[in-house]
KEMI-15498 format. One line per field, with one value per residue (C-alpha): residue number from 1; chain; y, z negated, x negated. Coordinates in nm, 2 decimals. Last residue first. Example, Ala and Ser with C-alpha at 12.3 -4.5 7.8 and 13.67 -1.06 7.14 Angstrom:
BEGIN
nr 2, 1
kette A, A
c2 -0.11, -0.45
c3 -0.71, -0.78
c1 -1.37, -1.23
//
This chain:
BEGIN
nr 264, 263, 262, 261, 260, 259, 258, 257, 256, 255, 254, 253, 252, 251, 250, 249, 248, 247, 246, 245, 244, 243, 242, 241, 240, 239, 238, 237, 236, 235, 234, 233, 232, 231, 230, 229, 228, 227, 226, 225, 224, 223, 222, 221, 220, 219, 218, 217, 216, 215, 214, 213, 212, 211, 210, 209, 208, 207, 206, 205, 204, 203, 202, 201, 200, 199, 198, 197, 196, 195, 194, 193, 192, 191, 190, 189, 188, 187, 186, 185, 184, 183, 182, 181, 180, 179, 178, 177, 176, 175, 174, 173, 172, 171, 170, 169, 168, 167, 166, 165, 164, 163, 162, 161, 160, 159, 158, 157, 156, 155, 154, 153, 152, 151, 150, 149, 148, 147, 146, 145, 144, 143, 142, 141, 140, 139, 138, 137, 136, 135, 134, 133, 132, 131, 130, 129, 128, 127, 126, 125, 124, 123, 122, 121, 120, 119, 118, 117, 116, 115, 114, 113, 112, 111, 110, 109, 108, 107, 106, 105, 104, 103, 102, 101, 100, 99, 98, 97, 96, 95, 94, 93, 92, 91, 90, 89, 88, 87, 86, 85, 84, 83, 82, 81, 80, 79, 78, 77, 76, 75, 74, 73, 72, 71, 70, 69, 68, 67, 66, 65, 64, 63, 62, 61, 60, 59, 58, 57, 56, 55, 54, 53, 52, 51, 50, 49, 48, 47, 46, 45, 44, 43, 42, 41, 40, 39, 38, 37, 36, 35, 34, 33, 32, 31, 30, 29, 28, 27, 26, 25, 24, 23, 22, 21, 20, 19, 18, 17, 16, 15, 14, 13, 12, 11, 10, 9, 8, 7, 6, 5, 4, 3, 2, 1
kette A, A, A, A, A, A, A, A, A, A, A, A, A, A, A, A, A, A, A, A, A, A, A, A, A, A, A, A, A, A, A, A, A, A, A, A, A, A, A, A, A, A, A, A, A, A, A, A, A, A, A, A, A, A, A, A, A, A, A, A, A, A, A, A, A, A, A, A, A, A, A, A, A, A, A, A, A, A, A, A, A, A, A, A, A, A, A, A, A, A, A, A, A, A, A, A, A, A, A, A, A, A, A, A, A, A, A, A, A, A, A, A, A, A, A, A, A, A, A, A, A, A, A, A, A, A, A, A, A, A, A, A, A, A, A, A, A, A, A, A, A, A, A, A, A, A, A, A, A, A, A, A, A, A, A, A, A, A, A, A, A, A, A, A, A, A, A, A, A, A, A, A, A, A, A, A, A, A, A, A, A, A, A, A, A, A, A, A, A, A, A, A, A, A, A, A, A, A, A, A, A, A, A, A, A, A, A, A, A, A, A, A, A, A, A, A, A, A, A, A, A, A, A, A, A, A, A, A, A, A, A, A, A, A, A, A, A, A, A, A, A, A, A, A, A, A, A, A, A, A, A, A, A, A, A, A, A, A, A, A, A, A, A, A
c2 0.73, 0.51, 0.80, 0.83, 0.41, 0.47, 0.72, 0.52, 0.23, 0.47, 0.61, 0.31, 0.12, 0.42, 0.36, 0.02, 0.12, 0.41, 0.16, -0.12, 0.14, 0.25, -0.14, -0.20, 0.15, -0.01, -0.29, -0.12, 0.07, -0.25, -0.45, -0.15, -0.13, -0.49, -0.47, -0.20, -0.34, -0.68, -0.48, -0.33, -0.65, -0.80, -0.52, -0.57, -0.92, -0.80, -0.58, -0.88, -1.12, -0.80, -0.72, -1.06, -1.12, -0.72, -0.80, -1.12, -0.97, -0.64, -0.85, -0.71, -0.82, -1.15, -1.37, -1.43, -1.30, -1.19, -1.06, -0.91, -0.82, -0.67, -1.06, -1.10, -0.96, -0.92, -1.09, -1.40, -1.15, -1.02, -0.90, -0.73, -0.69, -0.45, -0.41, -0.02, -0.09, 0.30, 0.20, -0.11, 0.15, 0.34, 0.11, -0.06, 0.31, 0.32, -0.02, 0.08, -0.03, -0.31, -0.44, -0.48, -0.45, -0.28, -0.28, -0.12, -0.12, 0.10, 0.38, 0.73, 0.97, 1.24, 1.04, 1.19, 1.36, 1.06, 1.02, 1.34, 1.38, 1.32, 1.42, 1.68, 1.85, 1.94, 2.05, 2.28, 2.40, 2.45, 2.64, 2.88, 2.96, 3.04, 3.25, 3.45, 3.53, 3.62, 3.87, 3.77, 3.88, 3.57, 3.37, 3.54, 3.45, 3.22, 2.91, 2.98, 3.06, 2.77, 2.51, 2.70, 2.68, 2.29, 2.20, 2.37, 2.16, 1.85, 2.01, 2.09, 1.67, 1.57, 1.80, 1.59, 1.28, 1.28, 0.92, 0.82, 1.03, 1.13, 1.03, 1.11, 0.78, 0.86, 0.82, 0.53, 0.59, 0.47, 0.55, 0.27, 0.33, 0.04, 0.13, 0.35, 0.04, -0.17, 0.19, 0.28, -0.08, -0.10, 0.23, 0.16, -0.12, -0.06, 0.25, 0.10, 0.34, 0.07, 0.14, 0.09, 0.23, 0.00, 0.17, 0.04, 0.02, -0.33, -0.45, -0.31, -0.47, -0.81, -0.87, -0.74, -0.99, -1.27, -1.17, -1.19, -1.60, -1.65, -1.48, -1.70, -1.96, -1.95, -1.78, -2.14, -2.35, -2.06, -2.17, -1.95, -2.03, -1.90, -1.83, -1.98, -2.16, -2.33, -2.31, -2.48, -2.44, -2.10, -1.98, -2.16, -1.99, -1.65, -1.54, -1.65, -1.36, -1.38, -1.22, -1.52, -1.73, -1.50, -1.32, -1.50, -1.67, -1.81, -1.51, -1.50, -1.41, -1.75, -1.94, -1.75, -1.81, -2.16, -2.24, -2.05, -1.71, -1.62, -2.00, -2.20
c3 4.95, 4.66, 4.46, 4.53, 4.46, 4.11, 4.00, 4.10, 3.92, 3.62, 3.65, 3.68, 3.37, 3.14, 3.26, 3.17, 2.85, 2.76, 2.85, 2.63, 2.33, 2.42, 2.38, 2.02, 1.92, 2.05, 1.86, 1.54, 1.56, 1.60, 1.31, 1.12, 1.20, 1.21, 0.86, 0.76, 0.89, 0.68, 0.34, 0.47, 0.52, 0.15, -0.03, 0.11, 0.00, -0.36, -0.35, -0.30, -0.56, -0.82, -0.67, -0.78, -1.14, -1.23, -1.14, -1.36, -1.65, -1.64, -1.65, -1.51, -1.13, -1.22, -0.95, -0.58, -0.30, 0.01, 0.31, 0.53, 0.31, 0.42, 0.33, -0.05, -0.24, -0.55, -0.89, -0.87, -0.87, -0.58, -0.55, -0.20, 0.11, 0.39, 0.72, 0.92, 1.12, 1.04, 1.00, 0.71, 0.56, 0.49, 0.33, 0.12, 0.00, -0.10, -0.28, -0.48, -0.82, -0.66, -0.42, -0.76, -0.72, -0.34, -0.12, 0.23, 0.55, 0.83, 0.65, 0.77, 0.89, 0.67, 0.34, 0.17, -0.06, -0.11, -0.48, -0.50, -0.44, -0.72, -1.03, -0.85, -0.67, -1.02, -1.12, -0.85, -0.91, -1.27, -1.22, -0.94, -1.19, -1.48, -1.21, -1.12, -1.45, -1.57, -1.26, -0.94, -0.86, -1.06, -0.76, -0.51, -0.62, -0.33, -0.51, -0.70, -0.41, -0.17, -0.46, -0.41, 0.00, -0.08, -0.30, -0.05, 0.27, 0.04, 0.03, 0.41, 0.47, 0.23, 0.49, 0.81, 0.63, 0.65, 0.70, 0.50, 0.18, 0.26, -0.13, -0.30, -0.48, -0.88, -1.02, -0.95, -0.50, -0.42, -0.15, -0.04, -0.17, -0.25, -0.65, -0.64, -0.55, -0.88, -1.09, -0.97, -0.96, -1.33, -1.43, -1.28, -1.41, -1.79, -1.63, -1.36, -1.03, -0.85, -0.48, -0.29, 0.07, 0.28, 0.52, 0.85, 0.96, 1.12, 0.86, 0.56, 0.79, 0.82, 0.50, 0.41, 0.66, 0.47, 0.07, 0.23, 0.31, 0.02, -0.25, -0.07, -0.12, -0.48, -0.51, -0.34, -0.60, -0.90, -0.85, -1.02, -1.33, -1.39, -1.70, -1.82, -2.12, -1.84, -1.45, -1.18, -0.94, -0.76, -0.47, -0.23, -0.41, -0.37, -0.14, -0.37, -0.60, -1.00, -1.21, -1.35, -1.36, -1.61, -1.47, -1.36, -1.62, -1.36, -1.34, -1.74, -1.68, -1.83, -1.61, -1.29, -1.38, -1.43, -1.08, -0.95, -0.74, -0.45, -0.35, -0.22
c1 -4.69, -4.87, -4.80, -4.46, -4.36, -4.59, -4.35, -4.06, -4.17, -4.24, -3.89, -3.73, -3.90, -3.81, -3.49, -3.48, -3.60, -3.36, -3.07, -3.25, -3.22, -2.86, -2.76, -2.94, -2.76, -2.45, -2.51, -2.60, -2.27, -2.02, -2.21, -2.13, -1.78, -1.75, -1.87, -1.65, -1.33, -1.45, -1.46, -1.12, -0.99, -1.13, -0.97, -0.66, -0.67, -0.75, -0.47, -0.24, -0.33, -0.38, -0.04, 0.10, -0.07, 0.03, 0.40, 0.37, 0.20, 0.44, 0.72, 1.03, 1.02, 1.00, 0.93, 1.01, 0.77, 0.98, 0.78, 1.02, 1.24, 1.66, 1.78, 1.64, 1.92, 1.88, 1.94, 1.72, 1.43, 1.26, 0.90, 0.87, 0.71, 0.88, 0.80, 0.88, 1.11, 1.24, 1.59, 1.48, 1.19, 1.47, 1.68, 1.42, 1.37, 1.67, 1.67, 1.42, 1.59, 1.74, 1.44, 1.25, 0.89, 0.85, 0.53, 0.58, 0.44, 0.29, 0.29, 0.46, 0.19, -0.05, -0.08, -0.36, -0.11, 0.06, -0.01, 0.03, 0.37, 0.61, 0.39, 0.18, 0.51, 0.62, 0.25, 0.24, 0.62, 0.52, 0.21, 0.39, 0.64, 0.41, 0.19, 0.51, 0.61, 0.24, 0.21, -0.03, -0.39, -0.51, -0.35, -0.52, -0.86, -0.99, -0.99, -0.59, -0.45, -0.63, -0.48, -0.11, -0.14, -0.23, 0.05, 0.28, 0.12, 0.25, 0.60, 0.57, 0.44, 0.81, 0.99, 0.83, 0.92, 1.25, 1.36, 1.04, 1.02, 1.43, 1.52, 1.23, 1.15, 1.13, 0.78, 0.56, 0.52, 0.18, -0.08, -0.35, -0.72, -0.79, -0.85, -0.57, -0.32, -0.45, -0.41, -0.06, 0.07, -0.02, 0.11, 0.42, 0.49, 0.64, 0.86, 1.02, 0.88, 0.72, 0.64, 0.33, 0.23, 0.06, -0.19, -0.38, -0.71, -0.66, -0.86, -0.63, -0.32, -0.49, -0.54, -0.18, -0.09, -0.28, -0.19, 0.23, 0.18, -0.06, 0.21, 0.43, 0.29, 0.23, 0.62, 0.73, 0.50, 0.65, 1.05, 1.27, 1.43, 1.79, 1.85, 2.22, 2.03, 1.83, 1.93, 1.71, 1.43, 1.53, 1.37, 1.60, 1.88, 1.78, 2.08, 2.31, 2.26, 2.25, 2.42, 2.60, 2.31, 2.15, 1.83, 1.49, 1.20, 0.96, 0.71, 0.63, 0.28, 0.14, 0.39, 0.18, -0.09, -0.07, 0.07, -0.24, -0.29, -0.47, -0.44, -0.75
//
């Protein structure tokens, strides 16, 4: 069964594209046809698709690995914020720091930075300091909240990337293209589709439909990191099963040896 319907999908607005004249021809197999010069893109290819991209996702959550999310258009981001929170994956919903990936090292110091000012203000030495400099330190702490901490708990580069609207991101597209690091993405009939890895075409400006297709995909992450912690568990209890037959059969040994010296 599909992560997503047909229905849904229409209900969301995901078919509606840009005007035929803006569009790229590199989305043409996606597209269904042209009505009052909109370009309607097909929503039985975006089903699949959806499927095709929910599957490694899957697999990446069970493998232990992280996707990193990134919607910075103001009506979405608080949607993909709150679906990528809830699974625990980082997210990028303010402006992409140009570097986050390619220089990632300098984006860990200004995450270190947040953390030296937190330990300041816990062990007192930030009450020690004037009004000025306390004012400043607020502002660059709260600065470095709204960009960075979101990936605070991010301490390497992800293994994968999540984009709505390869335009608007596309610099972050770019880097994740030199790093090989995969990319998905929701494209619209006005990008270009060839630097994705895992193209899902829809509308990348309706909230509904962007919020239909990460639900889709978040919930498959969910689902491999439910079955990483099974096999986790189902991992410990049989090695505990194993260590108890060890202390058995060595139990057995001794007594046979015991018995062995007393006989002699």
């Amino acid at each position: 069964m599909s992560r997503v319907s047909f229905d849904q999908l229409i209900e969301a607005g995901a078919h509606f594209g840009h005007l035929s004249r803006k569009w790229n021809a590199a989305m043409a197999p996606y597209i269904f046809m042209e009505r009052n010069d909109i370009h309607i893109i097909d929503l039985h290819k975006t089903v699949v698709k959806v499927d095709e991209a929910a599957e490694v996702a899957k697999g990446l959550a069970k493998a232990g690995k992280k996707i990193l999310f990134v919607a910075t258009k103001k009506q979405l981001k608080g949607a993909v914020a709150e679906l990528a929170k809830a699974v625990g994956m980082p997210y990028v919903t303010e402006r992409w720091p140009g570097g986050m990936l390619t220089n990632f090292a300098t984006i860990r110091k200004a995450v270190k930075k947040m953390t030296e000012i937190d330990k300041m203000t816990a062990d007192g030495t930030f009450d020690n300091l004037s009004k000025r400099e306390k004012l400043q330190i607020s502002r660059q702490r709260a600065k470095l909240e709204l960009t960075l901490g979101s990936i605070a708990d991010m301490t390497k580069l992800p293994n994968a990337l999540f984009v709505v609207d390869v335009m608007k991101e596309h610099i972050a597209v770019a880097e994740a293209q030199r790093l090989g690091i995969p990319v998905f993405a929701i494209v619209d009939t006005n990008s270009d589709p060839t630097n994705v890895d895992y193209v899902i075409p829809a509308n990348d400006d309706s909230t509904a439909a962007v919020e239909v297709i990460v639900s889709a995909i978040c919930g498959a992450i969910s689902e491999g990191l439910q079955e990483r912690k099974a096999e986790g568990k189902g991992q410990e209890k049989g090695e505990g099963e194993g260590g108890a037959k060890l202390v058995q059969k060595g139990s057995r040994t001794r007594r046979k040896a015991e018995a062995t010296s007393e006989e002699a």
